[in-house]
C-alpha positions in Angstrom: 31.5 -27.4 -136.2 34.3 -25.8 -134.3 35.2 -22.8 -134.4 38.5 -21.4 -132.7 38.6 -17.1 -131.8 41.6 -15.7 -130.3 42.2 -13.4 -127.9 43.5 -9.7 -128.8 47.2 -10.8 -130.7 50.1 -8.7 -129.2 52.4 -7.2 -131.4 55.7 -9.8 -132.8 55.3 -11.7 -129.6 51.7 -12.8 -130.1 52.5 -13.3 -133.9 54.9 -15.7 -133.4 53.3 -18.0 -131.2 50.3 -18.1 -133.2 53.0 -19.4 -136.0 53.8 -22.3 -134.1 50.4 -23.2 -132.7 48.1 -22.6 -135.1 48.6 -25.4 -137.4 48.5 -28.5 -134.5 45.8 -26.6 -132.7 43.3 -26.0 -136.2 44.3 -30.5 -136.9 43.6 -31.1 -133.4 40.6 -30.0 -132.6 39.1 -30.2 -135.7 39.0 -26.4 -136.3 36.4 -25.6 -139.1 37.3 -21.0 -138.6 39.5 -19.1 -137.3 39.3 -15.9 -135.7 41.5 -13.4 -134.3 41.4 -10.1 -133.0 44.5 -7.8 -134.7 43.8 -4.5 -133.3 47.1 -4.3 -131.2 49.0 -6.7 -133.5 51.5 -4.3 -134.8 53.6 -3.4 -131.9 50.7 -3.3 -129.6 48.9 -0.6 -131.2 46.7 -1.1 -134.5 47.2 -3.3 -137.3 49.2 -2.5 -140.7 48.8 -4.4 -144.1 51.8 -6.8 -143.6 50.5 -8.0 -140.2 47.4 -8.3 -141.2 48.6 -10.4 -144.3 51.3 -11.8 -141.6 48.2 -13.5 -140.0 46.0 -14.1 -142.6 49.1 -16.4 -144.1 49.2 -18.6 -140.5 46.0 -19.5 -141.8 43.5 -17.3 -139.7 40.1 -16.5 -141.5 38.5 -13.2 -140.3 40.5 -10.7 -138.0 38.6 -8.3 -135.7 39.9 -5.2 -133.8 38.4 -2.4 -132.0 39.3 1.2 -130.8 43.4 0.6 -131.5 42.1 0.2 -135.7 43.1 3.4 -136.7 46.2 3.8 -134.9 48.2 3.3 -138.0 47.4 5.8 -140.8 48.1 2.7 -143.7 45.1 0.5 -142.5 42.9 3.6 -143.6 43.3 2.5 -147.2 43.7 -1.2 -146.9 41.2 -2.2 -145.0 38.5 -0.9 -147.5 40.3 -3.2 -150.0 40.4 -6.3 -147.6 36.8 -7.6 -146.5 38.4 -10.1 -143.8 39.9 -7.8 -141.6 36.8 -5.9 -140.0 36.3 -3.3 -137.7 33.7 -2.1 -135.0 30.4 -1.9 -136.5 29.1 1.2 -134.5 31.7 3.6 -135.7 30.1 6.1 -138.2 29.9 4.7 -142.1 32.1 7.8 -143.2 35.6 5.2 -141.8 36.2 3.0 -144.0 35.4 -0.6 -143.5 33.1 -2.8 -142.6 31.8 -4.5 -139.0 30.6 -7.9 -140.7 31.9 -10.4 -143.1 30.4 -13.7 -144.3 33.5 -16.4 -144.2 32.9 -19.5 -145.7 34.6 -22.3 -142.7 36.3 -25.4 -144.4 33.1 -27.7 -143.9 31.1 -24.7 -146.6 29.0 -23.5 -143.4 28.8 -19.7 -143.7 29.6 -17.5 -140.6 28.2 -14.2 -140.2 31.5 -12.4 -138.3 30.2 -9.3 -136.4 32.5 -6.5 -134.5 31.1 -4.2 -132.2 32.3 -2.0 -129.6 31.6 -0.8 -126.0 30.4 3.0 -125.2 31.6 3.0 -121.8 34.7 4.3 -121.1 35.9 4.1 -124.7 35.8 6.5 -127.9 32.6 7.7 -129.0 30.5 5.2 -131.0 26.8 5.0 -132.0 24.7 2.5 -129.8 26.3 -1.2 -130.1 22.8 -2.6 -129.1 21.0 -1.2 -131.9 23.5 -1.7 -134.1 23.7 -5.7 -133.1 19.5 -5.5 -134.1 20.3 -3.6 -137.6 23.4 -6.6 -138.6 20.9 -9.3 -137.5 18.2 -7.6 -139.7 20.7 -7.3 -142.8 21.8 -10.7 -142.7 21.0 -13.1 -144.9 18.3 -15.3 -143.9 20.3 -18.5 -144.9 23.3 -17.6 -142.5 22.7 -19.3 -139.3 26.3 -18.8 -137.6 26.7 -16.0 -136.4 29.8 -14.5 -134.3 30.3 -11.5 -132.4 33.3 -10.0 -131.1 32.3 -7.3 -128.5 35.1 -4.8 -127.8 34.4 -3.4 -125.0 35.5 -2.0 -121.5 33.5 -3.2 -118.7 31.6 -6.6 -117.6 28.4 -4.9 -117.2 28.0 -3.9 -120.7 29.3 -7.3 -121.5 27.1 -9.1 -120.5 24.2 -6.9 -121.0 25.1 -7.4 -125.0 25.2 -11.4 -124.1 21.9 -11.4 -123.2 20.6 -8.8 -126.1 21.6 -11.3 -128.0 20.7 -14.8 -126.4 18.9 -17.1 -129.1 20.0 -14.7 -132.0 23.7 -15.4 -132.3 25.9 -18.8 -132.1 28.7 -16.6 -129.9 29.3 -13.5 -128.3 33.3 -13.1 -126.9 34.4 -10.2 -125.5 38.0 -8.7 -126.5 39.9 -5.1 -125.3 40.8 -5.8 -121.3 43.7 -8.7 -122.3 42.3 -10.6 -119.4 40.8 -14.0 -119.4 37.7 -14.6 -117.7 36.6 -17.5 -116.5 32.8 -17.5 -117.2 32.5 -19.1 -120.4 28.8 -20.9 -120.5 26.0 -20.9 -122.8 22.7 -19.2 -122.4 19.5 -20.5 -122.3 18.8 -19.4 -125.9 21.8 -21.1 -127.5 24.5 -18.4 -127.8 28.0 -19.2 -125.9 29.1 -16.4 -124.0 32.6 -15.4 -122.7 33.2 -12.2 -120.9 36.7 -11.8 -122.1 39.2 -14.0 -124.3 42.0 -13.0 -122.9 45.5 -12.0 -124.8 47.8 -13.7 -127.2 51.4 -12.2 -126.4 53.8 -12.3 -123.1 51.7 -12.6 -119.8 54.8 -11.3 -118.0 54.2 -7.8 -118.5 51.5 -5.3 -118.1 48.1 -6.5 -120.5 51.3 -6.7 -123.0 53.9 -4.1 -122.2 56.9 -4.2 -120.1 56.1 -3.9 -116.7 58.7 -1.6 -115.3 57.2 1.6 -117.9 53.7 0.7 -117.0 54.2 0.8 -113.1 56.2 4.2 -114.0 53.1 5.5 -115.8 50.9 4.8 -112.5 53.4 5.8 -110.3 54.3 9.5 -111.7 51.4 10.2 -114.2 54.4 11.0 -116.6 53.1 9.9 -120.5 56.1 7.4 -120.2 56.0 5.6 -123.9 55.2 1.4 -123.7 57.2 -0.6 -125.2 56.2 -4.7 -126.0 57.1 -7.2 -123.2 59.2 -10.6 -124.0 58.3 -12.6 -121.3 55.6 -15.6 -120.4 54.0 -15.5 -123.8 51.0 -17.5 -124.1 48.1 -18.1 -126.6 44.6 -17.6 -124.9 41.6 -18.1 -127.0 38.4 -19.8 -127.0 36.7 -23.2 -129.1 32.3 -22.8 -129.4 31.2 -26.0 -131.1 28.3 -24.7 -133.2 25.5 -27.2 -134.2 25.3 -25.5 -138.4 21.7 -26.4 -139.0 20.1 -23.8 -136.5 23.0 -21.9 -135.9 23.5 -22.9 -131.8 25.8 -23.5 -129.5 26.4 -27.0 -127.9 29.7 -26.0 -126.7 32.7 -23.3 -125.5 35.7 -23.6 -123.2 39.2 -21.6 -122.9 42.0 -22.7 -124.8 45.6 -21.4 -123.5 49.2 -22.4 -124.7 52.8 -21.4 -124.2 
């Protein structure tokens, strides 16, 4: 089975071109889930209800997100109410939501979705590692596709977590740096590994912001306020073909489109 993840969706640009891709992209290549991480999809910072609705309407399954979730003070009460849109595991239970969701693709095949975030250089989380061990020990035996977006800053940490969990998860694709990596391969235990997805919104820009205010920021150190680039938008995601049975991968490569 295939199953499609894209890459951190920037605000109304990266909506919109999921709109008009989506569909052909899901007949095409025989899409069986879709994933998406939302965390900047309301203009670039968080996710609200009617985005995250937005997006679930276009026909995406599970979204993910990552430190940007509680940017918006309305997804505090939605997302308890809404099991598909998941957050970082490792965050303390007292926020509300949840780091895992069992999907049901359009074949039947369950999919464990798991969200987890990176410690360095990033808010203050428990361990992800440990975490990653006590999802895999709650899930149910039955569920062999399992799905990891990792959230996190650097490579290292990466793919250390890639190899934590080699042979005990279908995928682990990182998300957060808007950059696309080219090292998309799968391990010797089964799991397809990508370093980074990449972003879904305009590539002419700064990771997703006009340039000119970004190079300000750098150049003065004045807290000068982003605003959403136009320009170059392109969707960046990733396909893992997942044999169902035993839950491995027999496949991954990087899918862009403008």
């Amino acid at each position: 089975m295939n199953i499609l993840f894209i890459g951190d969706i920037y605000a109304s640009p990266g909506r919109r071109i999921v709109a008009q891709h989506l569909n052909e992209l899901v007949g095409a290549e025989q899409i069986k889930l879709v994933i998406a991480n939302a965390e900047n999809s309301a203009g670039g910072f968080g996710v609200t209800p009617l985005t995250a609705q937005e997006l679930f309407s276009l026909g995406i399954d599970v979204l993910t997100t990552g430190n940007h979730v509680w940017d918006k003070k309305e997804i505090f009460e939605y997302i308890p109410r809404e099991p598909r849109l998941i957050r970082p595991a490792n965050y303390t239970d007292e926020l509300p939501g949840r780091g895992v969701y069992i999907a049901r693709a359009r074949n039947g095949v369950e999919v464990a979705v798991m969200n987890l975030q990176g410690r360095t250089y990033m808010p203050a989380t428990d361990c992800p590692f440990r975490k990653a061990d006590q999802l895999l020990r709650e899930l149910p035996e039955n569920v062999k596709v399992r799905f990891v977006d990792f959230h996190a800053e650097v490579t290292s940490e990466k793919v250390s977590m890639g190899w934590h969990l080699n042979g005990r998860v279908s995928a682990v694709i990182g998300t957060h740096t808007h950059i696309p990596t080219a090292d998309e391969r799968i391990l010797a235990g089964g799991t397809a590994y990508q370093t980074d997805a990449g972003m879904t919104g305009a590539y002419d820009s700064v990771i997703g912001a006009e340039k000119q205010l970004a190079m300000r920021r750098f150049l003065t150190g004045a807290p000068v306020r982003l605003e959403t680039a136009k320009g170059g938008v392109e969707l960046h995601g990733t396909i893992v073909t997942v044999e169902e049975t035993a839950g491995r991968a027999v496949g991954i490569r990087r899918v862009a489109l403008s």
